[in-house]
VEXFIKOL-993974 format. One record per residue (C-alpha): residue in three letters; z, y, x. Coordinates in steps of 0.05 Angstrom, whole numbers, plus 32768, in hexadecimal, padded with zeros to 4 digits. Last residue first. Layout:
N
AlaZYX
...
***
This chain:
320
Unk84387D178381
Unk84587CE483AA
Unk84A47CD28397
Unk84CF7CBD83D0
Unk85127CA183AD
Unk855E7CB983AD
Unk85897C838399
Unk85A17C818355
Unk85947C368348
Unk85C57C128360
Unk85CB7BC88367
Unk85887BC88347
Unk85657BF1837D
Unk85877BC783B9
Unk85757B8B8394
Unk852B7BA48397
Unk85257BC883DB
Unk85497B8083FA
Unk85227B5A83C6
Unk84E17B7D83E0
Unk84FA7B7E842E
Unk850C7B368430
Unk84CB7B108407
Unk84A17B3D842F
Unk84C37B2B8473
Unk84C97AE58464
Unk847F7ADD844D
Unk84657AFA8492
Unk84A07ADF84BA
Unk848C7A9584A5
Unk843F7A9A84A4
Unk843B7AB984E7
Unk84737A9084FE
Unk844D7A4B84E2
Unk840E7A748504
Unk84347A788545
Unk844C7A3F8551
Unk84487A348599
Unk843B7A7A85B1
Unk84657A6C85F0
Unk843F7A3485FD
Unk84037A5A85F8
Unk84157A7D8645
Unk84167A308660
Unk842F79FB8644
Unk845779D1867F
Unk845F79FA86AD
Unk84657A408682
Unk849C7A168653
Unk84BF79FE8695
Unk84BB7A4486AD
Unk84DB7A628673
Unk851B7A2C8666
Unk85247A3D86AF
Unk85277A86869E
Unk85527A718660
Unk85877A578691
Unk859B7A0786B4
Unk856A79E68682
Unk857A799D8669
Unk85B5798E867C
Unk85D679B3864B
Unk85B0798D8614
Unk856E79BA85F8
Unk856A79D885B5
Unk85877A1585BA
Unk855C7A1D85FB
Unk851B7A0685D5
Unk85237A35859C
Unk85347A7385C8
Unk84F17A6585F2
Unk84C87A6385AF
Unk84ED7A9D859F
Unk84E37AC785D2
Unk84937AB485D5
Unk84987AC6858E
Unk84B87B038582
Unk847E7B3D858B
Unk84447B1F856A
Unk84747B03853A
Unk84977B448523
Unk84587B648526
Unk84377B3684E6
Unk84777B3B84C3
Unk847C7B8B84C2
Unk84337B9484AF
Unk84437B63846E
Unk84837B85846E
Unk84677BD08467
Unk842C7BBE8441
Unk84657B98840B
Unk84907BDA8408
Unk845A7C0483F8
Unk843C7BE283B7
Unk84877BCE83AB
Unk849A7C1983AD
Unk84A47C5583C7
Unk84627C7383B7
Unk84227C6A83D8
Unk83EF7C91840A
Unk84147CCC8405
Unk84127CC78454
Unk845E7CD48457
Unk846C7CA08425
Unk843C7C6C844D
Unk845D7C8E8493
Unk849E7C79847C
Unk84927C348469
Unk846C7C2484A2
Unk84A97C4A84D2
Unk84DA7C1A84A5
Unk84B87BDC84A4
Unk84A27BEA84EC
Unk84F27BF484FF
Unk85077BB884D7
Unk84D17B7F84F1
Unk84B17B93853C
Unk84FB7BB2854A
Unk85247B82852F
Unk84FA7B4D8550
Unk85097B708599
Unk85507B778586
Unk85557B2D856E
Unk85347B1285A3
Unk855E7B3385DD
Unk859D7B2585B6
Unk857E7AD885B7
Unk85727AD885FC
Unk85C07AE48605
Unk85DA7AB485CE
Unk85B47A7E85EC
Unk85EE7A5385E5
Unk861D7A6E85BF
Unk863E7A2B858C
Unk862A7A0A85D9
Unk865B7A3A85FD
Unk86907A2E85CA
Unk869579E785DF
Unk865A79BF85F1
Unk8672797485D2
Unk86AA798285A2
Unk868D79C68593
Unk864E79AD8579
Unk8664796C8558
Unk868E79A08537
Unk865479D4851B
Unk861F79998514
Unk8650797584EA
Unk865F79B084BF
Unk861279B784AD
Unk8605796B84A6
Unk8602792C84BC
Unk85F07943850F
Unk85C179178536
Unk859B78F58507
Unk855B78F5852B
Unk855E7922856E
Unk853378E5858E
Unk84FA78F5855E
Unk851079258523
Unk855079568521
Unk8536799F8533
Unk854B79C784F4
Unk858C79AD84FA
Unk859579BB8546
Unk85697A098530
Unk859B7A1384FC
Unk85DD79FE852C
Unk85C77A2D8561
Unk85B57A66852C
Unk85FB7A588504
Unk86147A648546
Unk85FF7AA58554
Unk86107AC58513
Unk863D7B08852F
Unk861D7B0C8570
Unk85DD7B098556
Unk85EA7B408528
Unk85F97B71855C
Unk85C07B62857F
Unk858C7B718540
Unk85BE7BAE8530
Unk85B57BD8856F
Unk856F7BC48583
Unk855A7BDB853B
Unk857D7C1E8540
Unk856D7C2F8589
Unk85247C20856F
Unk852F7C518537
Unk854B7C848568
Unk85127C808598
Unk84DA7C838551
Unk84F97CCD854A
Unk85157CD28505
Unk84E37D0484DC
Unk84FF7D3E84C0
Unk85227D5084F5
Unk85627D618501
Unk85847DAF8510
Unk85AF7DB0854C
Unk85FB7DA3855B
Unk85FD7D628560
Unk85A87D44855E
Unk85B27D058588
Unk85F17CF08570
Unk85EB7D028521
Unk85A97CE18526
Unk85C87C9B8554
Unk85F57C958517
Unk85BD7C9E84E4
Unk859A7C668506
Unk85D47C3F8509
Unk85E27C5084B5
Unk859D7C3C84AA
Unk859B7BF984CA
Unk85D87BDE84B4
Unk85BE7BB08479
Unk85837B9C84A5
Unk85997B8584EA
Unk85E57B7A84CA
Unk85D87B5E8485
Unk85A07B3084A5
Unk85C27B1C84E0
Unk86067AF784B8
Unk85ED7AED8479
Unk85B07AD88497
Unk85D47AA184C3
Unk85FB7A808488
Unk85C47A7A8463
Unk859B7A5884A4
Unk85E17A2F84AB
Unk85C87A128462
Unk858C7A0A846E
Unk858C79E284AD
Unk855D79A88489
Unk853879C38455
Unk84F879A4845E
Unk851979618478
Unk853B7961842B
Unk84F8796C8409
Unk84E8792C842C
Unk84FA790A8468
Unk84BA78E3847E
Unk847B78FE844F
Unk849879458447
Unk849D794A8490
Unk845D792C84A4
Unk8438795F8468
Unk846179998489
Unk844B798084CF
Unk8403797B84B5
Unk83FE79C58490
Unk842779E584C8
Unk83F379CB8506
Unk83F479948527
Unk84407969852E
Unk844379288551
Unk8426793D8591
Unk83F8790785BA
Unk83F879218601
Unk843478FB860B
Unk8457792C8632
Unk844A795E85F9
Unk8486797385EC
Unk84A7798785AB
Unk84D979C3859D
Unk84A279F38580
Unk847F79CE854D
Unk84BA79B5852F
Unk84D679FC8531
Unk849D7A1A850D
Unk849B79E484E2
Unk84E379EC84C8
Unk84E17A3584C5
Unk84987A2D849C
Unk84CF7A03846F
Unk84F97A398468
Unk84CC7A71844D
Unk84E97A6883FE
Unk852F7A608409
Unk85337A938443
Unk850D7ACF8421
Unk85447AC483E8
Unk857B7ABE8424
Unk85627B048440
Unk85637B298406
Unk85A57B1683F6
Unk85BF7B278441
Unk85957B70843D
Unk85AF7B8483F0
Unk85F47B718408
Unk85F77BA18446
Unk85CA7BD7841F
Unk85F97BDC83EE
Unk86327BDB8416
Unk86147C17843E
Unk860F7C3E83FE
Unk85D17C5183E7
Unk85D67CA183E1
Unk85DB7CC7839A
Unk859D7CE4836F
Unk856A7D0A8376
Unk85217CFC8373
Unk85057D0883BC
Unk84CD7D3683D5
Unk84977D2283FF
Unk84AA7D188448
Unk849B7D47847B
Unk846E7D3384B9
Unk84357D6384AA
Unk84547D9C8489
Unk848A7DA484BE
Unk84597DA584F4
Unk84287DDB84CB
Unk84677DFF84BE
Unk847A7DFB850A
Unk84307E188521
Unk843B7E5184EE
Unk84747E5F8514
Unk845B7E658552
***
């Protein structure tokens, strides 16, 4: 028997770790929103695209936007850098809001549900995958109740072309004209099927970061490092759109809709299913693909990075 728990403990421990002091949680909090906003910046135009592509109809048979090469090229060519980046700035506003929360707090709510879990008896070496997932549900809804209306107003912004032309000025605009006309309830609209998004993304994107991550260390197969930290987010970004799209495509179209429009998200579903079809809730998918595959290497390397430079002494995995 116990030979049969050193063999165990052998094969899932971790190799050993350079001292030095803990990251602090306010650390990882700021490390996590900054990271996010750089990977913002530079992925926000696929954002753009991805939502163009997803908020049209086809009634015409004769769709405006193809593709993410043409409908970046038909942007560019009729509003400019500025239509690229339109709904940045409440897209800031929204990461430091979900990203510092769904990321930042990730580790302390998965140490949390440890100390519950394991009270009174020795832990394991290895977090059980359960309590990671607890983890990443836990934060990913948390932070969309904090930031959802800088999402409602981000997708309106993002979303302004056709017969939606010109309908908010600006940022703060969008925010009051907003309120004025939908009250509260339209600054949270879709607030519900976007917790269920953002728990299921925060699982395919922060929990398979971190069990990728692990397992590479564990493995031996690379160091703790930007060599490991970029497999990790590239496989990270490719599940995290497998998994989220067909919620977000519905979320996109709800936010985007009039009140009139859809009664519920389920109807909001079924109208999509009529009218599209089981690819319409994959519309976009390669401007996603390209989006959340970029934006979750760019985040996780300047979130490891920063996080590293803001201080230094934290323990690290070395492989010998």
């Amino acid at each position: 028997m116990s030979s049969h728990h050193t063999v165990l403990h052998h094969e899932h421990s971790l190799p050993p770790k350079v001292e030095g002091t803990p990251t602090p949680l306010w650390v990882k909090v700021v490390s996590a929103g900054a990271g996010a906003c750089i990977a913002e910046i530079f992925t926000f135009p696929l954002d753009t695209t991805k939502v163009r592509l997803q908020v049209q109809n086809n009634e015409e048979g004769h769709p405006k936007y193809r593709g993410v090469f043409r409908t970046l090229r038909i942007m560019f060519q009729e509003e400019g850098v500025r239509g690229l980046y339109t709904g940045l700035t409440p897209a800031i506003h929204r990461q430091l809001g979900f990203a510092t929360v769904k990321l930042g707090c990730y580790d302390s709510t998965k140490r949390f549900y440890t100390e519950i879990r394991y009270r009174g008896e020795e832990e394991p070496t290895y977090c059980p995958v359960c309590i990671r997932i607890f983890a990443g549900v836990t934060t990913g809804a948390l932070s969309v109740s904090l930031a959802q209306p800088t999402d409602v107003v981000k997708v309106r912004m993002q979303a302004q072309f056709g017969a939606n032309k010109g309908r908010y000025s600006g940022t703060m605009d969008a925010y009051r004209t907003i309120y004025k006309t939908e009250g509260m309830k339209g600054l949270w609209r879709g607030c519900i099927p976007n917790m269920a998004r953002n728990g299921i993304v925060n699982v395919s994107e922060v929990v398979t970061y971190d069990i990728i991550k692990e397992m590479i260390i564990r493995k031996r197969v690379l160091e703790d490092g930007v060599l490991c930290h970029l497999a990790s987010a590239i496989v990270a970004g490719f599940c995290g759109t497998v998994v989220s799209s067909p919620v977000d495509v519905v979320k996109t179209r709800y936010m985007n809709s009039s009140n009139s429009q859809y009664g519920n998200i389920l109807q909001c579903s079924v109208s999509l299913w009529k009218k599209h079809g089981f690819l319409g809730f994959y519309k976009g998918f390669f401007p996603s693909l390209m989006r959340l595959g970029s934006w979750n290497i760019l985040t996780f390397m300047s979130y490891e990075q920063i996080k590293l430079l803001v201080h230094p002494d934290a323990p690290k995995y070395h492989v010998r």
